[in-house]
C-alpha positions in Angstrom: 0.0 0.0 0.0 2.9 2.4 0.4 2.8 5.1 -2.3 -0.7 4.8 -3.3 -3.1 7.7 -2.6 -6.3 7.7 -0.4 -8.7 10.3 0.5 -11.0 9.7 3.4 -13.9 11.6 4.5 -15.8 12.0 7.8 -11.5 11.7 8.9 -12.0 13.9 11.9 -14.0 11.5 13.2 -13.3 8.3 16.0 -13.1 6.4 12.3 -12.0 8.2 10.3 -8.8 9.2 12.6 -8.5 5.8 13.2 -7.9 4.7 8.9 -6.1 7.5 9.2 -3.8 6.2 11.1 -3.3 3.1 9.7 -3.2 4.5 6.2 -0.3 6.3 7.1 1.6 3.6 8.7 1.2 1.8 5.7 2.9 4.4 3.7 -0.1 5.8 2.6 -0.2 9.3 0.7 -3.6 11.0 3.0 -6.1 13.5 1.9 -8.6 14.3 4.6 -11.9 15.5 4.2 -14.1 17.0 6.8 -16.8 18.9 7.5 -15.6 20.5 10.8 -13.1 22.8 10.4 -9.8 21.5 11.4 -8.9 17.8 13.4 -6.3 15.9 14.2 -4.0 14.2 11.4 -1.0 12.6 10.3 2.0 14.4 9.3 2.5 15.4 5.9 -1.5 15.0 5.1 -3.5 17.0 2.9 -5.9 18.9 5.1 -9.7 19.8 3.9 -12.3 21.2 6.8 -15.7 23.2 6.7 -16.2 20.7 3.3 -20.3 20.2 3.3 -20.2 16.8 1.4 -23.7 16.8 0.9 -23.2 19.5 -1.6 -22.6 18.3 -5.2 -20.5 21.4 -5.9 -18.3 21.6 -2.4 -17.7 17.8 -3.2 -16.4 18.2 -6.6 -13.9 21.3 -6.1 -12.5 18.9 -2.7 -12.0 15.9 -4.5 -10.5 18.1 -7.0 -8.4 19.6 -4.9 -7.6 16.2 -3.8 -5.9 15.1 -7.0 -4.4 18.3 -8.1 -2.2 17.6 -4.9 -1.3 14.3 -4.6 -1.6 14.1 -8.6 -4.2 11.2 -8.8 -6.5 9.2 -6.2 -6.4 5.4 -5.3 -8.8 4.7 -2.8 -11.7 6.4 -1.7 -13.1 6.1 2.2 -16.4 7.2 2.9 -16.8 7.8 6.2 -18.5 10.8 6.7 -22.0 10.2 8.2 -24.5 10.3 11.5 -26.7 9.0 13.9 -29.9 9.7 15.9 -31.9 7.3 17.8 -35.8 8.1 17.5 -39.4 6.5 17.5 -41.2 6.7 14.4 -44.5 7.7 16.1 -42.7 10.7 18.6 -39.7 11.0 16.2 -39.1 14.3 14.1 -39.9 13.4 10.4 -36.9 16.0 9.2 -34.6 13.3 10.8 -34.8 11.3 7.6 -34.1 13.8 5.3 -30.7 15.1 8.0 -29.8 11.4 7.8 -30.3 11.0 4.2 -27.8 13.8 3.7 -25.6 12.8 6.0 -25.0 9.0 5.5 -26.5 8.7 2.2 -25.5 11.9 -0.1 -22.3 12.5 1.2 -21.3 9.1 0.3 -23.1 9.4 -3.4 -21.2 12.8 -3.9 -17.8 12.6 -2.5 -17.5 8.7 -4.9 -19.2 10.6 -7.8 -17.1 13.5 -7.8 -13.8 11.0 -7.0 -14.7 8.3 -9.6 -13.1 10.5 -12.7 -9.8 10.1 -10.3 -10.0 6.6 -9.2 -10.7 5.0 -12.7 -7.3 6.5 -13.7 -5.7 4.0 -11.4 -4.6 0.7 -11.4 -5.8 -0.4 -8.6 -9.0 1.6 -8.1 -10.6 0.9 -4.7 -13.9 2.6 -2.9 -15.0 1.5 0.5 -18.0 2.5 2.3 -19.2 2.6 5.8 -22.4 1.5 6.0 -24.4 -0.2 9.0 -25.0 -3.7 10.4 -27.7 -1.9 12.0 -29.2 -1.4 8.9 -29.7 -5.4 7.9 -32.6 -5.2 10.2 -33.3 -2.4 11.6 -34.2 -2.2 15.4 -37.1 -0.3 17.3 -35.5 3.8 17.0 -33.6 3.4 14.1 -35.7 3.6 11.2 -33.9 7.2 10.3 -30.7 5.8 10.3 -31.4 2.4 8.9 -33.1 3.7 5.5 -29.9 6.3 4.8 -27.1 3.6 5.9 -29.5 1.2 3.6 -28.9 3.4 0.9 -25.3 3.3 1.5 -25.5 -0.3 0.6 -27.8 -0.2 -2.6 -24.9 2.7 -3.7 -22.2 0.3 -3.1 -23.4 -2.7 -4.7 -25.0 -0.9 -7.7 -21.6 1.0 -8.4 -19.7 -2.5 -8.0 -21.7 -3.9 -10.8 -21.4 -0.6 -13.1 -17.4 -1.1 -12.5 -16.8 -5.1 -12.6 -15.2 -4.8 -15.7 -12.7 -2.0 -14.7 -10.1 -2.4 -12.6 -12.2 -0.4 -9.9 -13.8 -2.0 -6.7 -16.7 -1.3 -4.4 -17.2 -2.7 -1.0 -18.2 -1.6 2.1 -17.7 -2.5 5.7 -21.1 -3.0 8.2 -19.9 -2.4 11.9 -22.3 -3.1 14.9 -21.4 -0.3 18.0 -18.0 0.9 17.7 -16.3 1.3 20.5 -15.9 5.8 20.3 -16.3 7.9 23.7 -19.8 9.1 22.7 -21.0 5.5 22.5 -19.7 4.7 25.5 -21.2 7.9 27.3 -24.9 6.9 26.0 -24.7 3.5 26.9 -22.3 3.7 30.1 -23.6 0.1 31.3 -22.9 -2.0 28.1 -19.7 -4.2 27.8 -17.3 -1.9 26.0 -15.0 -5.2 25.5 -18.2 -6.6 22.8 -17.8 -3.4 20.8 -15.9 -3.1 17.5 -12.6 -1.0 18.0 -11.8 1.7 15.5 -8.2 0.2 14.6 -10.1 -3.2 14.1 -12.4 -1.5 11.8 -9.9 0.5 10.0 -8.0 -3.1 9.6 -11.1 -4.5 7.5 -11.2 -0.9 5.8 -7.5 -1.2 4.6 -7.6 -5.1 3.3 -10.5 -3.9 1.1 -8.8 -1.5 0.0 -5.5 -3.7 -1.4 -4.4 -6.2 -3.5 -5.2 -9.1 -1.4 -9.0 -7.8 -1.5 -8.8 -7.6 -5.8 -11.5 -10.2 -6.0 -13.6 -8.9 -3.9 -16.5 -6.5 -4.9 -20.0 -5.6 -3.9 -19.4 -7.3 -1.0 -21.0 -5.9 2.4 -18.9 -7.0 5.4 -20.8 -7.3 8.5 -17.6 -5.7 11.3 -19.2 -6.7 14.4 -17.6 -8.0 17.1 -19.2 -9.4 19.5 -22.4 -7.7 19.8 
């Protein structure tokens, strides 16, 4: 993996700091992608905050920006996303269309706006973060079981448009992961059962090299021990 380029989004984040991470000990070349304004990242990284991904246009001059700098694109991580925990009947109906943007559309736009990129390489990879949670969805998370659901139509509807290229589309389906606002919501669960960021960023890296090439469409349930 050492050389090749890879943008991740949402990499302010408990995940996305965590591919980060890992990305660059693997020799990695990083662009990050975030729509908070600064965060923490690697040395020698190519920093992107206040990027609204959900925006067609801010998505396009990013990932732009992306290969004008590190003079091509690899791998794509979509990270970027969020969560809220609601009743259908006592819910707030906007929390579909927040969720929708969020999970969904930022992961549509940011692979749209990289794909020019990322079929110029030899080894084009995208990988997604979608939602175990969204297999089945549970009582509260209708919201954000429809937009990760999307997610995964998205990823295995762009893995059959691109079998015959050298591109590949997967996406990883973790259960809780183990980030400090978890654990302050739920302060009485066993941590220990939770999927660790490094071990999600593990599965996120294999799909994204050579020893994943035969692999596409594939959703990867990432869940522990929940």
């Amino acid at each position: 993996m050492s050389g090749r380029k890879i943008a991740i989004t949402g990499a302010f984040g408990v995940v996305g700091q965590a591919v980060a991470q890992a990305a660059a000990s693997q020799g990695m070349q990083l662009a990050l992608i975030d729509i908070a304004p600064s965060g923490p990242a690697p040395e020698g990284a190519f920093v992107q905050g206040s990027v609204d991904l959900s925006d067609a246009a801010q998505a396009k001059a990013a990932l732009a920006a992306v290969g004008e700098r590190l003079g091509g694109l690899d791998v794509l991580v979509n990270v970027a996303g969020g969560f809220v925990w609601q009743t259908v009947e006592e819910g707030d109906p906007t929390a579909f269309d927040r969720l929708f943007a969020l999970n969904t559309k930022t992961c549509l736009n940011a692979t749209r706006a990289a794909l020019p990129l990322i079929r110029g390489s030899a080894a084009g990879r995208i990988v997604n973060v979608g939602a175990n949670g969204a297999v089945k969805a549970a009582a509260g998370m209708a919201a954000y079981a429809a937009s990760k659901s999307g997610v995964h139509r998205l990823t295995e509807a762009l893995a059959e448009e691109l079998k015959d290229t050298g591109v590949r589309v997967n996406a990883v389906l973790p259960s809780i992961i183990d980030t400090p606002a978890n654990r302050a919501d739920m302060p009485k669960a066993n941590f220990e059962a939770w999927v660790k960021p490094q071990e999600l960023a593990a599965v996120i890296l294999f799909l994204a090299s050579e020893a994943a090439s035969a692999v596409t469409g594939a959703l990867i349930p990432v869940i522990g021990r929940v």
